[in-house]
N, C-alpha and C positions, 0 to 999 in steps of 0.2 A: 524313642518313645518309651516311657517308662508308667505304669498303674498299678494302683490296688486297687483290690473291690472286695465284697462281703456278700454273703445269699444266706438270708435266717428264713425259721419258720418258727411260730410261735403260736402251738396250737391253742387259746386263750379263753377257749367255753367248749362246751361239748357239741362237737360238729361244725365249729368253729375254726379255723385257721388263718391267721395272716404273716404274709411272706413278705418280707422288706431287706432292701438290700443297697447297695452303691458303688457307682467306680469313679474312682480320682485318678485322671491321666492328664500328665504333662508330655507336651510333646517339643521338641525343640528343631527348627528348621531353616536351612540355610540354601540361598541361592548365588551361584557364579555363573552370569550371564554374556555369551559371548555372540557378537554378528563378524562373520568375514573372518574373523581371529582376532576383532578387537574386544574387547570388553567394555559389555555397555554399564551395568551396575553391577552392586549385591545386594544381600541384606541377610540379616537374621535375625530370629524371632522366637521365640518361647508361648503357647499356648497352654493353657489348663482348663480344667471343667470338669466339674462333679455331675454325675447324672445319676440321678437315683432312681428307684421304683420300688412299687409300692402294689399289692395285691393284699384280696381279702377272699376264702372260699367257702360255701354250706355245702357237708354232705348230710341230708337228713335220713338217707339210707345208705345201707352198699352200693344202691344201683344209680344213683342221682348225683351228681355233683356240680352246683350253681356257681358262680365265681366272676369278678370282675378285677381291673387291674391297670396302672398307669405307671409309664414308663417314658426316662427323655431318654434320647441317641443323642450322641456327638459325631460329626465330622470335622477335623483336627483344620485348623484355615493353614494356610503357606502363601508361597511365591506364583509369580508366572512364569511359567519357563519361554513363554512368548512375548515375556516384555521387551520390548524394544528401546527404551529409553532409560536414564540412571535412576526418574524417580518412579517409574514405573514396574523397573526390576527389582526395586530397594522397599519398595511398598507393599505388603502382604494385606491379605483378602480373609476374614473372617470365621472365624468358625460356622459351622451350619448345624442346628437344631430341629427336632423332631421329639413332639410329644406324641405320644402313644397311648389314645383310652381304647378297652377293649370288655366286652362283657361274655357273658359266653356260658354253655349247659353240656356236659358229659353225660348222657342217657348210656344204660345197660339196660335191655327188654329183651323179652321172649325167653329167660331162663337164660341170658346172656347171646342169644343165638346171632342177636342183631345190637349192634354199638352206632350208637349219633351223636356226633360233636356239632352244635352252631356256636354262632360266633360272630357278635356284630363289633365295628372297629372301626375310629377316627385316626388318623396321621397325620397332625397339623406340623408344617413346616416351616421353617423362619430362618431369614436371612441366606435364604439357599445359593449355593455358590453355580455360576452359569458364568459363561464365556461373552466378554464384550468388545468391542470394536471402538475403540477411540481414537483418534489423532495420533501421530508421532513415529520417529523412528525412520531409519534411510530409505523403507517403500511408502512410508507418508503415514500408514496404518496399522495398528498393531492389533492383537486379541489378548486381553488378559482376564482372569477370572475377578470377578467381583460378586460380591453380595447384595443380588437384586431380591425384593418380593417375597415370596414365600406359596405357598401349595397345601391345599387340602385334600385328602383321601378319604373317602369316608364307600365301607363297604359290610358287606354279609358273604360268608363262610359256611359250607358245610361238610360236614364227610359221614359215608356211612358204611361201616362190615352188616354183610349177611352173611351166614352159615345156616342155611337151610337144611342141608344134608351133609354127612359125613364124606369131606373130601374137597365139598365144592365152598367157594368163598367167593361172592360178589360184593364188589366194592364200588363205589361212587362219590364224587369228588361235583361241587359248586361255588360258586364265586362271583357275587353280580359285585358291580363296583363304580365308583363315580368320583370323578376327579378334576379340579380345575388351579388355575394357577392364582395369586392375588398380586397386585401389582407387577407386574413381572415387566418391567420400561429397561432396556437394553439397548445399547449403539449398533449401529448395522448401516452398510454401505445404500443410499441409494441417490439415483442419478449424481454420481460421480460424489457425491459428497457424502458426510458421515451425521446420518442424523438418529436422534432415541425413536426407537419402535416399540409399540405394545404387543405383547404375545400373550395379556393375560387369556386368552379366550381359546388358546391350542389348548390343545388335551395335553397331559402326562406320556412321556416318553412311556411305553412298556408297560402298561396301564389298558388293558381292555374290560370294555365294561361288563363281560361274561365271560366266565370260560369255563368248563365241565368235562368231569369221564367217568367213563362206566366200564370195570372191567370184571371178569367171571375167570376163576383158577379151577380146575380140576384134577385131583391128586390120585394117581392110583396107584399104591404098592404093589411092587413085584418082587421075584425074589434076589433080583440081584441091584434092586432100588426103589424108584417114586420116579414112576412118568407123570408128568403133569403137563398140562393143555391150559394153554391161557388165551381169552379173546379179548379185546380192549378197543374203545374208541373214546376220542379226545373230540373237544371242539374249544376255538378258541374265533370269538369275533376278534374283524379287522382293528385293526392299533397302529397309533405312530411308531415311528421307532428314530423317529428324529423331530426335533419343533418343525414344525408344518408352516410352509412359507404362504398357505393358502389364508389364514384370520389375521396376517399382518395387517399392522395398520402405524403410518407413520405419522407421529407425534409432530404437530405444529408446536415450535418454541418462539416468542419473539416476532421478527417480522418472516422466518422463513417459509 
């Protein structure tokens, strides 16, 4: 894996700034696939992809600053190391992309006492790479990664310091969020045979659609340091942590 990239700022009016930047990665990759000790395929492959980004921010004072910004991710495509078959192992699976819009406000109030960051954010995804079950190979069935569908994320952010008093710092942290999949049609085993299944309707792996904490630090110099006393609570609703076999739904093709 080899890149460049660049990160400018280019302050362009007064209280004005815009940030732009890019990475260009080639990545080069090769599989040797073996079942039992024989060899089933290879392949190799070269990927590339520029992803750039792109921000613009207003500070109208010391204490304010407004700002928005858009950004793509790469994930590099490869091999299966599950392919079972020569053209299965010799076949590589796609890059996966991710745009990134985000807007967002840095508050300084109360003589600085108290700092708020929000922050609201889309994550539109494309050609996402997931694991599928197709035909082939000496147990009849293989798993290899392919390029189904795509995902959207879309959510709200926040955080906040207080420093009320000299010593103590309470802090808080929020996150509401909402997430679903777009086409996401996948092979998967049912009643003995391999038929496409729809999962657009599971939720996001690791994706809950709240989570929060609140925590308070209390610092007291002594003379041979800083005891500090810290209390905290988290909360996080329930989440998958795997696609959920419960919104399956199997795809009629044909006469099956």
């Amino acid at each position: 894996s080899v890149a460049v990239f660049g990160d400018f700022n280019w302050a362009f009016a007064d209280q004005w700034r815009l940030s732009f930047g890019g990475r260009f990665t080639r990545d080069k990759k090769s599989l040797d696939n073996s079942f039992g000790g024989i060899e089933i395929g290879r392949g190799t492959d070269t990927f590339k992809k520029f992803t750039p980004k792109v921000g613009v921010d207003w500070r109208p004072n010391s204490d304010l600053m407004l700002y928005g910004s858009w950004s793509r991710g790469y994930r590099s495509g490869g091999f299966s190391p599950r392919a079972a078959t020569a053209a299965t192992a010799g076949t590589p699976f796609g890059p996966e992309t991710v745009d990134s819009y985000e807007i967002g406000a840095k508050l300084d109030l109360l003589q600085r006492k108290l700092q708020i960051n929000v922050a609201g954010f889309i994550s539109d995804y494309k050609n996402m790479q997931q694991n599928t079950t197709i035909p082939g190979g000496p147990t009849g069935n293989q798993t290899i990664t392919s390029n189904v569908g795509g995902a959207t994320i879309r959510g709200i952010e926040m955080d906040a310091t207080l420093r009320p008093l000299k010593g103590l710092r309470i802090t808080a942290t929020a996150s509401i969020m909402g997430s679903h999949f777009r086409n996401f049609v996948v092979g998967n085993v049912y009643n003995g045979a391999i038929v496409p299944f729809d999962y657009s309707a599971n939720n996001l792996i690791y994706a809950p659609d709240f989570s929060g904490s609140i925590d308070a630090e209390y610092k007291v110099p002594t003379r041979f340091g800083s005891v500090v006393t810290t209390l905290g609570l988290r909360h996080i609703v329930p989440y998958d942590e795997q696609i959920s076999l419960g919104t399956l739904t199997a795809v009629k093709t044909g006469n099956t």
